[in-house]
LOKE-747692 format. One line per 3 residues: number of its first residue (from 1); their letters; for each residue x, y, z of C-alpha. Coordinates in steps of 0.001 Angstrom, whole numbers, plus 500000, padded with zeros to 6 digits. Each point is the difference from the previous one (the first is absolute). Layout:
NUM) A) X/Y/Z  ...
***
This chain:
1) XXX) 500000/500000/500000  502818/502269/500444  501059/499454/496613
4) XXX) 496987/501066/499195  499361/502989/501333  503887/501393/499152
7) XXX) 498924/499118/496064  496946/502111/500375  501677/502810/501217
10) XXX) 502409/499751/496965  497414/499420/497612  497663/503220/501445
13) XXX) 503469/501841/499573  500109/499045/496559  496803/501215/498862
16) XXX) 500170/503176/498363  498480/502751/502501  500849/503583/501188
19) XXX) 502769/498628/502179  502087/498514/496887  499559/503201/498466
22) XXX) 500791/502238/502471  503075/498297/501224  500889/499495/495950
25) XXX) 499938/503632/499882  501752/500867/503109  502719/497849/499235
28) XXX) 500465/501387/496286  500002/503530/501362  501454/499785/502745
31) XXX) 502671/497005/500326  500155/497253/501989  499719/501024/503518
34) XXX) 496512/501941/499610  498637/497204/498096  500871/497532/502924
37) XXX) 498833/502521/502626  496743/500105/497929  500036/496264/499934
40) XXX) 500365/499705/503417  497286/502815/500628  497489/497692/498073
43) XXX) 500778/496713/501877  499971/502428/503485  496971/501207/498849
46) XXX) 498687/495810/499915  500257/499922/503865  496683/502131/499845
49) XXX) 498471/497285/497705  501364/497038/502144  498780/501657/503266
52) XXX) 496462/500687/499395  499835/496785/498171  501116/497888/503073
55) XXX) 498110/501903/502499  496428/499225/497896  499476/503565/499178
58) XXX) 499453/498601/496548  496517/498654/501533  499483/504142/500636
61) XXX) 501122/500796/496569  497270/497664/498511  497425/501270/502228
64) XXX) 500133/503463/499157  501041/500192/496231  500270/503865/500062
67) XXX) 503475/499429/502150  501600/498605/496982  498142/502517/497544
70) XXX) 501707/502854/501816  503570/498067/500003  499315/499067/496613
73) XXX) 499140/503549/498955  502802/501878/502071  502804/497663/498251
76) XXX) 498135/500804/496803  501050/503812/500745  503422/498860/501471
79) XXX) 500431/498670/496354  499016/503078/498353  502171/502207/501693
82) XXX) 503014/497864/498986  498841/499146/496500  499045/503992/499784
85) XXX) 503791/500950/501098  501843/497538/497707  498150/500662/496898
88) XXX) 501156/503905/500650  503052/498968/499531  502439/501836/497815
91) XXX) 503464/499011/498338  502729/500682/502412  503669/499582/498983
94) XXX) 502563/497748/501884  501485/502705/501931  497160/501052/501338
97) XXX) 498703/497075/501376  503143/499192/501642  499851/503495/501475
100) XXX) 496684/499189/501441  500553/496790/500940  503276/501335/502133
103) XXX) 497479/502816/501715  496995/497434/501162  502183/496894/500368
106) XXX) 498384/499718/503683  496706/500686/498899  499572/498334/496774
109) XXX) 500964/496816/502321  497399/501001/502635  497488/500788/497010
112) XXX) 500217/497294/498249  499397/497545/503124  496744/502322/500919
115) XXX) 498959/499819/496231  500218/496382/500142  498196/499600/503473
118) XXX) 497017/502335/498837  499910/497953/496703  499761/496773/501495
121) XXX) 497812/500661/503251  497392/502065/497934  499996/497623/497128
124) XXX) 497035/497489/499001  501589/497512/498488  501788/498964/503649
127) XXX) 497292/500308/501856  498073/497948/497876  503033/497710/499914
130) XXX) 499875/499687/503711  496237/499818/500229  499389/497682/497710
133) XXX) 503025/497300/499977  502114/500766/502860  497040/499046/501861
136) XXX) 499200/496717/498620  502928/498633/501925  499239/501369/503332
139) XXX) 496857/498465/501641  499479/500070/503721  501839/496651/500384
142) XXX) 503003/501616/499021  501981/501007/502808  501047/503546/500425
145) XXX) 504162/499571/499888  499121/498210/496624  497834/502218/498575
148) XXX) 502940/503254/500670  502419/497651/498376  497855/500023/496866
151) XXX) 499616/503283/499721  503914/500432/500697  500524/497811/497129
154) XXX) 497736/502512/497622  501813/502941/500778  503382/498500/500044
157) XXX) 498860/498728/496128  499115/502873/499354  503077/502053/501035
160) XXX) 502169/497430/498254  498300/500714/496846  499676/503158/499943
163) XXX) 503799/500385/501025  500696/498096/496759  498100/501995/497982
166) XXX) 501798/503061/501139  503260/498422/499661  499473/499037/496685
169) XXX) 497921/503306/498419  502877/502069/501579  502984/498139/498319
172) XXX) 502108/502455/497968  498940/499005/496433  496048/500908/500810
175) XXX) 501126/503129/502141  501915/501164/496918  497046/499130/497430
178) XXX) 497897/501159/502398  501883/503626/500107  499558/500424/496427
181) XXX) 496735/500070/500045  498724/500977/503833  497157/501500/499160
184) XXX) 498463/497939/497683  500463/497375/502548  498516/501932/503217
187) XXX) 497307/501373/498100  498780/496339/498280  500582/498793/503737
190) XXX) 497485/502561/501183  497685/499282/497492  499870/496234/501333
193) XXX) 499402/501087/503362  497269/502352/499334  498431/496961/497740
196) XXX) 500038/497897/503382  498190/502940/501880  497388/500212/497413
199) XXX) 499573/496413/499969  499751/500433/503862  497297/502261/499719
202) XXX) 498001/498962/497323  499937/496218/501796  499067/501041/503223
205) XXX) 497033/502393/498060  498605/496950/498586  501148/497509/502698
***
């Protein structure tokens, strides 16, 4: 059963969702490091997921529908503002961006763990994850170091991924493609996560 659950936490990683993008862009743009903090800002950001899932607020959740609408809604807008931001995006040239990454070093770290937290904890897609299949292995048989140890295993899946993704986005040959053409880049990336926030909305409307 371990197994088990570790593979589904690769296998909800792999999924395309706002997380992939957002760390895909972070690490383009900004190197390594802020796509790993952003990584580790998503899987952080599962601990929320795990938590309420474990201590059967999931039962709450399904009770009073509206709870999700308004998470559901407010990550929608989370989206937006990032999608809205990235698509502004204008062609810098290489000295610049250094320059700016050498100013907000410390906070381009800091951001791009909070970007990834918001992302995650306000996004749909792990929630329903969580609500949906998470919960099929935990019944009230289960006992309660177990069912912590599962949800371990889904962030720790998670983060793996994620890291590896970053890793491999950031490598020098996509960082230099990626330079040449920035913008193009940030603003197609916005344009895929304004898509998920109007898929968001328009499937909770007629949910």
């Amino acid at each position: 059963m371990f197994f088990e659950i570790f593979l589904i936490g690769i296998l909800s990683g792999l999924s395309p969702g706002p997380d992939f993008f957002l760390v895909m862009k972070n690490s383009l743009g900004f190197g390594r490091r802020i796509g790993i903090a952003t990584a580790l800002g998503v899987a952080s950001a599962l601990v929320v997921h795990v938590t309420y899932t474990i201590l059967g607020f999931t039962y709450i959740i399904e009770k009073f529908p509206s709870i999700f609408i308004i998470i559901k809604l407010a990550g929608s807008l989370y989206l937006l503002w990032l999608g809205f931001h990235a698509i502004r995006a204008v062609k810098q040239s290489k000295a610049e961006k250094e320059m700016g990454l050498k100013v907000n070093a410390d906070k381009s770290v800091k951001q791009g763990f909070r970007e990834g937290f918001i992302c995650n904890v306000l996004n749909p897609k792990a929630a329903l994850f969580f609500l949906s299949i998470f919960s099929q292995f935990i019944s009230s048989d289960t006992a309660s170091w177990i069912r912590w140890i599962y949800g371990i295993e889904i962030i720790l899946a998670v983060a793996l991924w994620f890291t590896f993704v970053s890793s491999v986005i950031s490598y020098k040959k996509f960082r230099n493609f990626y330079e040449k053409y920035n913008h193009w880049f940030d603003r197609c990336l916005g344009a895929i996560l304004i898509y998920f926030a109007i898929f968001i909305v328009y499937s909770t409307i007629h949910s």
